[in-house]
C-alpha positions as CSV (number, residue, x, y, z in Angstrom):
1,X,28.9,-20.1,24.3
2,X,26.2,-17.4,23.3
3,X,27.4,-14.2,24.3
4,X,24.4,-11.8,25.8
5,X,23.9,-8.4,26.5
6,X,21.5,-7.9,29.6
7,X,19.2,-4.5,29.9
8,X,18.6,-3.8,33.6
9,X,16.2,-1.8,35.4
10,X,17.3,1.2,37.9
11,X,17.7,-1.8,40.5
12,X,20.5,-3.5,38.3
13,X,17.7,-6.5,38.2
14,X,18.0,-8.0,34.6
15,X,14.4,-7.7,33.1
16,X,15.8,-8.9,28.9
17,X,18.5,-10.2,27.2
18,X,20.0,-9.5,23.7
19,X,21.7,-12.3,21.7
20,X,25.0,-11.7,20.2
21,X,23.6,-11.2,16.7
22,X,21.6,-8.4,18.4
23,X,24.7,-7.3,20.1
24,X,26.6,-7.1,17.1
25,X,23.9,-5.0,15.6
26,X,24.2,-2.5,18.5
27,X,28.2,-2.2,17.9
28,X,27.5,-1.6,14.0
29,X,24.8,1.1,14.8
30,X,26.9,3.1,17.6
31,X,30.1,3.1,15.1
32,X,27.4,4.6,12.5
33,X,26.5,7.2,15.3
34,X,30.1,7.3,16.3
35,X,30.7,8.2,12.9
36,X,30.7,12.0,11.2
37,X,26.9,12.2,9.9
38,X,26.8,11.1,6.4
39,X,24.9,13.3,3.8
40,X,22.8,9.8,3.0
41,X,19.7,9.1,4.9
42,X,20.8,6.0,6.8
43,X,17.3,4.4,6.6
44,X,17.8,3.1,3.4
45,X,21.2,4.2,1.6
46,X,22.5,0.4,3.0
47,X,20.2,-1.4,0.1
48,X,21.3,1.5,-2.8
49,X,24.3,-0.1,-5.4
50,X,27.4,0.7,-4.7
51,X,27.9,2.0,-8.5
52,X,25.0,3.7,-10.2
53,X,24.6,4.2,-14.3
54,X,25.1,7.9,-13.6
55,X,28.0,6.9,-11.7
56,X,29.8,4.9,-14.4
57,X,28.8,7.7,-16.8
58,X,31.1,10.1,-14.9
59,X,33.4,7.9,-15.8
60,X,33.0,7.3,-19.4
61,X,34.1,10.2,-22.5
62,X,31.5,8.2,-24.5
63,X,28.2,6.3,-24.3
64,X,26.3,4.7,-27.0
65,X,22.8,2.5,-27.5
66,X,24.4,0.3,-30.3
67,X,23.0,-3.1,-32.1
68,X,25.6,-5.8,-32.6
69,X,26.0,-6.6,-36.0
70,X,27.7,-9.9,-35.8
71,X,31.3,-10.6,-35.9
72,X,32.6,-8.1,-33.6
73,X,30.8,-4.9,-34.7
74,X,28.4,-2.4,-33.8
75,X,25.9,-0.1,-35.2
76,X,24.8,2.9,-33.0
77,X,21.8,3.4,-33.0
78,X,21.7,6.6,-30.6
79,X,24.7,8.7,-28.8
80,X,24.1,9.4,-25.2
81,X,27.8,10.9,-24.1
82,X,29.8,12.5,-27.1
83,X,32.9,13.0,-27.5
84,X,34.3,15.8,-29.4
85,X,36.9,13.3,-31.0
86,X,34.5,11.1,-32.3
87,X,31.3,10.9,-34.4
88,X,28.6,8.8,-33.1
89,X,25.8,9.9,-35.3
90,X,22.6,7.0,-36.0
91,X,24.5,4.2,-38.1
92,X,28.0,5.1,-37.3
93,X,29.7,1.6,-37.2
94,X,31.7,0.8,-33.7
95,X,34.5,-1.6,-35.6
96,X,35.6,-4.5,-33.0
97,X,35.6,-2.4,-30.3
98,X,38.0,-3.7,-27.2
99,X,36.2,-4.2,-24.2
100,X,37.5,-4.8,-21.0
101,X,38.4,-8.3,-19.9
102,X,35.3,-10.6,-18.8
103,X,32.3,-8.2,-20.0
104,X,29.7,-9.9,-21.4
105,X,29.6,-8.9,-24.7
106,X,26.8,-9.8,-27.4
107,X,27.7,-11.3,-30.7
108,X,25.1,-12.6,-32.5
109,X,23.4,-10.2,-35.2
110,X,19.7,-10.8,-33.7
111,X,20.5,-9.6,-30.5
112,X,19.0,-6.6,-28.2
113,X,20.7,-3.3,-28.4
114,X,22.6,-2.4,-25.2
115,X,24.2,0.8,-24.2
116,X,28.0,1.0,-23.9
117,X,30.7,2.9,-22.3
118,X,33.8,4.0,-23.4
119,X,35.7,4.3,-20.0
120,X,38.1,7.8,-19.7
121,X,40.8,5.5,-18.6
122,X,42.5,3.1,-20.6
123,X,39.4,3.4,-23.5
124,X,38.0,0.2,-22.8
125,X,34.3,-0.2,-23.7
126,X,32.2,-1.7,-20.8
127,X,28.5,-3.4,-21.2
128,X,26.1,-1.6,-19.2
129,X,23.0,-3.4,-19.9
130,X,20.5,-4.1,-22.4
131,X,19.1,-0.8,-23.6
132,X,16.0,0.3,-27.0
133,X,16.6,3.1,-28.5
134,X,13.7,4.7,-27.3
135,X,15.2,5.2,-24.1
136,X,17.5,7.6,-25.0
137,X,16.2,10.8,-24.0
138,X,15.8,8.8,-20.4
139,X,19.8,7.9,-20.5
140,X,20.6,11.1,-21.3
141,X,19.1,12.8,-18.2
142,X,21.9,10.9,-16.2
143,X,24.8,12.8,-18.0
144,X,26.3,15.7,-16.1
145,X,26.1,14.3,-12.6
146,X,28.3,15.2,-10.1
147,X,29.7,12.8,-8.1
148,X,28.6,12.1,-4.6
149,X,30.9,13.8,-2.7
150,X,30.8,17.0,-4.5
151,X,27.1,17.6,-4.0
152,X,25.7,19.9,-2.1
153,X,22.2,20.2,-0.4
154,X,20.5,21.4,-3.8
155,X,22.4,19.2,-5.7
156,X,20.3,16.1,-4.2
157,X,17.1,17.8,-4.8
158,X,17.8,18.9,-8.4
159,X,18.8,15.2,-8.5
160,X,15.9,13.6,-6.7
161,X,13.7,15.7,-8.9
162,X,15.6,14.1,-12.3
163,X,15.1,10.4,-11.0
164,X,12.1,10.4,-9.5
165,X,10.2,9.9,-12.8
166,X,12.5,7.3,-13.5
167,X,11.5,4.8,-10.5
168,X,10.7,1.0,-11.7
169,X,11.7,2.2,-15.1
170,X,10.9,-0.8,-17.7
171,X,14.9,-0.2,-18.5
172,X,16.4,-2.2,-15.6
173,X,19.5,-0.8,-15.5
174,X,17.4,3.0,-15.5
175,X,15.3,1.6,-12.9
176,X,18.1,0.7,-10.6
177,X,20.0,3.9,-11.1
178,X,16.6,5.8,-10.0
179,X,16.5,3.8,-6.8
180,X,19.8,4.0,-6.0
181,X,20.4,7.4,-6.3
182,X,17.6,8.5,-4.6
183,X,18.5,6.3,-1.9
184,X,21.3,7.3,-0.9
185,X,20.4,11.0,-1.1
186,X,19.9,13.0,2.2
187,X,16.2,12.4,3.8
188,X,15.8,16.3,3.3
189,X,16.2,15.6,-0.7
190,X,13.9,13.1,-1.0
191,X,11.1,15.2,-0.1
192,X,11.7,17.1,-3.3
193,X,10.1,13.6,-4.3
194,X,6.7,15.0,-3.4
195,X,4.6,14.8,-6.0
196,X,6.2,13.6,-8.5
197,X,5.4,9.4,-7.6
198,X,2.1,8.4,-7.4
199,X,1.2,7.0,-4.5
200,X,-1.1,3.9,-6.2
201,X,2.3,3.5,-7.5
202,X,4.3,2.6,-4.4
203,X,1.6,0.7,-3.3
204,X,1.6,-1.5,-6.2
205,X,5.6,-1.5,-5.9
206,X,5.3,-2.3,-2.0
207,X,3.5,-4.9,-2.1
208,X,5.2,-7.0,-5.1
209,X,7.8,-9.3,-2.8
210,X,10.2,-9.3,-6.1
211,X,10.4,-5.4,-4.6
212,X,11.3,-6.5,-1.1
213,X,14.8,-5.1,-1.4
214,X,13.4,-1.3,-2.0
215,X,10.8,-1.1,0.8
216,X,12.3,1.0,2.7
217,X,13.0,3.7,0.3
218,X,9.2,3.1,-0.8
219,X,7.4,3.3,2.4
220,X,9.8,6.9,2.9
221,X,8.3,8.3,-0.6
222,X,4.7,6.7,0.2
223,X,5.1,9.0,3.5
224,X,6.4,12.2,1.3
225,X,3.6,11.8,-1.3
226,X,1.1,10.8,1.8
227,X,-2.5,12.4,1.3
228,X,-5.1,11.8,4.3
229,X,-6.1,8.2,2.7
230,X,-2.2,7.2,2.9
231,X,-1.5,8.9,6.1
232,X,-4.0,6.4,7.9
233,X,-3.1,3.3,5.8
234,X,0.8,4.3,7.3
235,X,-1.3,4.8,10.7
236,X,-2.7,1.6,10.9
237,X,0.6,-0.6,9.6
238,X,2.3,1.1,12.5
239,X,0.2,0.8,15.2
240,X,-0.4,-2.8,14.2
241,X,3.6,-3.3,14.4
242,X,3.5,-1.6,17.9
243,X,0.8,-3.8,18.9
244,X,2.8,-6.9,18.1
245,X,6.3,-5.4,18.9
246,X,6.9,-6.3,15.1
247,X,10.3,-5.2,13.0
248,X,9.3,-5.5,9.8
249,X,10.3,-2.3,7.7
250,X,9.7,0.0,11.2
251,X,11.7,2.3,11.1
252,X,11.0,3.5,7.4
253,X,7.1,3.7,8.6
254,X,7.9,5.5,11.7
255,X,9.8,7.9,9.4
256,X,6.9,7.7,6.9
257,X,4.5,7.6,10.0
258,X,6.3,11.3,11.0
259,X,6.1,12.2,7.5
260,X,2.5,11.9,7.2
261,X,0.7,12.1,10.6
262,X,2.7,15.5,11.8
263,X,3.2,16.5,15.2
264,X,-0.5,14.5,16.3
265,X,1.2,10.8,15.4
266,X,4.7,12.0,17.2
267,X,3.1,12.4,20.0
268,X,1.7,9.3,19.8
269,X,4.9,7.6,18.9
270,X,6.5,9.2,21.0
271,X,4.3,7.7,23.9
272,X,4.7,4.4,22.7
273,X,8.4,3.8,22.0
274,X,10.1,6.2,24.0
275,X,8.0,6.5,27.1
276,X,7.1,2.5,27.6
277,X,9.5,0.7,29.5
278,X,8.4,-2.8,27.9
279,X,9.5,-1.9,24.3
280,X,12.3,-4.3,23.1
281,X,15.5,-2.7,22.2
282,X,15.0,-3.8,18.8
283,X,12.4,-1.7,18.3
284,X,13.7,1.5,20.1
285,X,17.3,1.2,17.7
286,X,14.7,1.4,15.2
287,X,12.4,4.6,16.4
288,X,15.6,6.1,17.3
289,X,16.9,5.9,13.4
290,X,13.7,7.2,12.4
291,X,13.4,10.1,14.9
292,X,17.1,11.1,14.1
293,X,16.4,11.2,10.9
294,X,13.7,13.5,11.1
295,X,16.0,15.4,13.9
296,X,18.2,15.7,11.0
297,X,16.4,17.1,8.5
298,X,14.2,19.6,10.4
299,X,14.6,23.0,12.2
300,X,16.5,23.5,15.1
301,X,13.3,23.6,17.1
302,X,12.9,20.6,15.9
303,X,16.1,18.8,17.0
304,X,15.9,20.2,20.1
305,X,12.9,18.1,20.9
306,X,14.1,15.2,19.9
307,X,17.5,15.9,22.3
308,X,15.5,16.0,25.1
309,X,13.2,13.3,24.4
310,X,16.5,10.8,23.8
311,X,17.6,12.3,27.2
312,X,14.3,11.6,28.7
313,X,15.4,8.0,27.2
314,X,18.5,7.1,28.9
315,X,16.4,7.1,32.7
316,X,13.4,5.4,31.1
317,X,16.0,2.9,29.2
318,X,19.1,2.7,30.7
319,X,21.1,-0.1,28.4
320,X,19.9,1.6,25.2
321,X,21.8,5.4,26.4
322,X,25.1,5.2,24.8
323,X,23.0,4.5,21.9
324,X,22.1,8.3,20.9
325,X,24.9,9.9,23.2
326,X,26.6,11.0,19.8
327,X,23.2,12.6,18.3
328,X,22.9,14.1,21.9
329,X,26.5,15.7,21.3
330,X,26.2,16.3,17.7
331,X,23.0,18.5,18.7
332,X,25.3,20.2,21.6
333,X,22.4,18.9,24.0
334,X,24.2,18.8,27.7
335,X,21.5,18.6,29.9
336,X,21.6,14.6,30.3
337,X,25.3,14.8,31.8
338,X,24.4,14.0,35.0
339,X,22.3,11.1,33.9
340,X,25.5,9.7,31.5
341,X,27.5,10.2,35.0
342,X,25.1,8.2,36.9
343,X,25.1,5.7,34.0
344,X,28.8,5.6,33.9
345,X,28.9,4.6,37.1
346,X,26.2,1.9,37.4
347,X,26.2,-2.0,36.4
348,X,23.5,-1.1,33.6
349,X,26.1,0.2,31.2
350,X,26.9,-2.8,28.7
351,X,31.0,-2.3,27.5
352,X,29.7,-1.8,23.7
353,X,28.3,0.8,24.9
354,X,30.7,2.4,27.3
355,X,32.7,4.4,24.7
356,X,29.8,6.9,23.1
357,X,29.6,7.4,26.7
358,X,33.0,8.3,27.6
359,X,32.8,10.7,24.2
360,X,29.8,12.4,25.1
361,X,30.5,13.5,28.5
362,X,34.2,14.5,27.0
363,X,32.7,16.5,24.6
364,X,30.1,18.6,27.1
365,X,33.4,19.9,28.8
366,X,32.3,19.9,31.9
367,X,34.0,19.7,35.2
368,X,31.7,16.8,36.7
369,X,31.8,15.0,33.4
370,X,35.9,15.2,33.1
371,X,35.7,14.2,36.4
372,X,33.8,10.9,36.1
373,X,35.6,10.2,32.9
374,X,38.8,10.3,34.5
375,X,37.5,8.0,37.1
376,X,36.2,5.9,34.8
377,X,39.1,5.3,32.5
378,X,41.8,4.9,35.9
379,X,39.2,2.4,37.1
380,X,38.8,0.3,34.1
381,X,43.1,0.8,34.1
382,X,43.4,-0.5,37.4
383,X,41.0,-3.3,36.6
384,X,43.4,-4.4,34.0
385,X,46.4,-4.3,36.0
386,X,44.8,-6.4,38.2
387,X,43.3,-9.2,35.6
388,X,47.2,-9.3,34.3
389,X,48.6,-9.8,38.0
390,X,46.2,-12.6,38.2
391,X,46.7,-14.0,34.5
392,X,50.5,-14.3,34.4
393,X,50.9,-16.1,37.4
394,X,48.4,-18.7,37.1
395,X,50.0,-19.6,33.6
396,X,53.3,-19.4,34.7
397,X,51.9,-22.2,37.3
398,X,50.5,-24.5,34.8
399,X,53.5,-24.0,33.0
400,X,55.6,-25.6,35.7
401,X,58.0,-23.0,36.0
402,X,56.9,-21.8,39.3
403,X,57.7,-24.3,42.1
């Protein structure tokens, strides 16, 4: 049987219905919310690789563009990591080098150069992809990185700033480690991106469906790097979308749409997704994610507005408040605590959603809230007592043992 997840008015009259895919989706988004904020701007940083060139080079104490020669040798033909140990001048010969169990190494002598690794650990050499020469001085701009989690704020911008050149590289393997860093940077970072892609570029790159996985980091940059001609070409793709109540790539043009129309478009926005009862929740998961994103990376002015407009949100939207009860805490924004009481308390409040609830109204600290969150939890207790006094019974019944 389909399992469904009804939104109801303020009567408690059903007026849509999710399906269960769509009510898995909500459960994976409020654990994301639930979750401490990652650095990464959760638009995009889903689609990035999990392991990046300039991640694997962290890893490596050398890195080489070599040739093969033919049975089981190498020439280098440029050194992109050196080791102190070792000298990988032009032409040094790589003798058999051991490679790590399954890489797909090239043998014969007429094959394309690649770049190779030499991992810290164990001193296996690894394949990381077909490399010329004459994209050396590229490689090397990815030695030196920090990883991830050591990175601070400035970090992603210096980083950003390294990469962005590097987008749709002709070196695949460059190309991907461009996208994926930038990525998964923070939303802040990326908008050390401005000016430095062209925006003809991401056109051209958004509209090549071989692309399709990148969109969304593309239409964020096409937003950053918006002039006046962009920023009503963005216009016009969202209010088509809103016409339609399409999906497609929303809530990286709302972000880009935010970007590039300033505070004149999130008003209008703002009208439209967060102010009109008949939006799907589909597409109010997806302005939320874009808003909070801005939110995010913007002054405490800023956030502030946003709190009070996702308020605003759980009385125009009831099913859809547990939703951005953990941005509403995480911004310390405790004016909608009597509306999460009343919430609480009513029909409208779907289970998967019942928990960001419960956390919010904890976290405000105050008396009314711990109140109904005591009531809450003893009545959902006694509920359960109540289901297993009915449960045990009944099987012991069909069981036989009970005369």
């Amino acid at each position: 049987m389909r399992k469904e997840i009804r939104d109801t008015d303020l009567a408690g009259r059903p007026s849509r219905v999710i399906t269960g895919a769509l009510a898995t989706v909500l459960v994976f988004l409020m654990m994301l919310m639930m979750s401490p904020p990652a650095e990464a701007c959760p638009i995009c940083s889903g689609t990035a690789p999990n392991l990046t060139l300039l991640q694997k080079l962290i890893n490596a104490d050398r890195a080489v563009i070599a040739r093969p020669l033919g049975g089981g040798d190498f020439e280098v033909l440029e050194s992109i990591k050196a080791s102190p140990k070792e000298n990988d001048r032009p032409g040094t010969r790589l003798r058999k080098p051991k490679f790590v169990p399954g890489e797909d190494v090239p043998t014969r002598a007429d094959a394309p150069s690649v770049l190779l690794l030499r991992q810290s650990l164990g001193g296996a050499w690894v394949v990381a992809g077909p490399m010329p020469a004459s994209a050396a001085p590229a490689a090397r701009l990815l030695v030196g990185g920090k990883r991830s989690t050591d990175m601070t704020l400035a970090d992603w911008q210096a980083r950003v700033v390294t990469l962005a050149p590097l987008l749709e590289h002709p070196v695949p393997v460059l190309a991907e480690t461009a996208y994926g860093e930038i990525a998964r940077s923070p939303y802040a970072a990326m908008r050390s991106a401005r000016g430095r892609v062209k925006p003809a570029d991401l056109r051209t790159w958004l509209a090549d469906p071989g692309r399709a996985p990148r969109r969304s980091l593309y239409w964020l940059l096409y937003g950053i790097n918006a002039g006046p001609a962009e920023a009503r070409d963005i216009a016009a793709r969202v209010d088509a979308l809103g016409r339609s109540n399409g999906l497609t790539d929303l809530s990286s043009l709302l972000a880009a749409d935010l970007e590039a129309g300033g505070s004149t478009r999130r008003a209008v926005l703002r009208k439209r997704y967060f102010e009109d009862r008949s939006r799907t929740l589909p597409e109010l998961q997806e302005a939320v994610l874009a808003f909070t994103v801005h939110a995010d990376a913007g002054d405490a002015a800023l956030r502030r507005d946003t709190a009070t407009m996702f308020g605003g949100m759980v009385r125009t939207h009831r099913a859809l408040g547990g939703l951005v009860a953990a941005d509403l805490a995480r911004w310390q924004y405790w004016e909608a605590v009597p509306d999460y009481i009343a919430l609480l308390r009513s029909r409208a409040l779907h289970p998967v959603m019942r928990q960001p609830v419960l956390d919010y109204l904890t976290a405000s600290g105050r008396p009314d809230a711990l109140a109904a969150v005591a009531a809450a939890v003893a009545a959902a207790e006694a509920a359960r007592r109540t289901e297993s006094a009915a449960v045990i019974p009944t099987a012991a019944l069909l069981s036989g043992r009970i005369p």
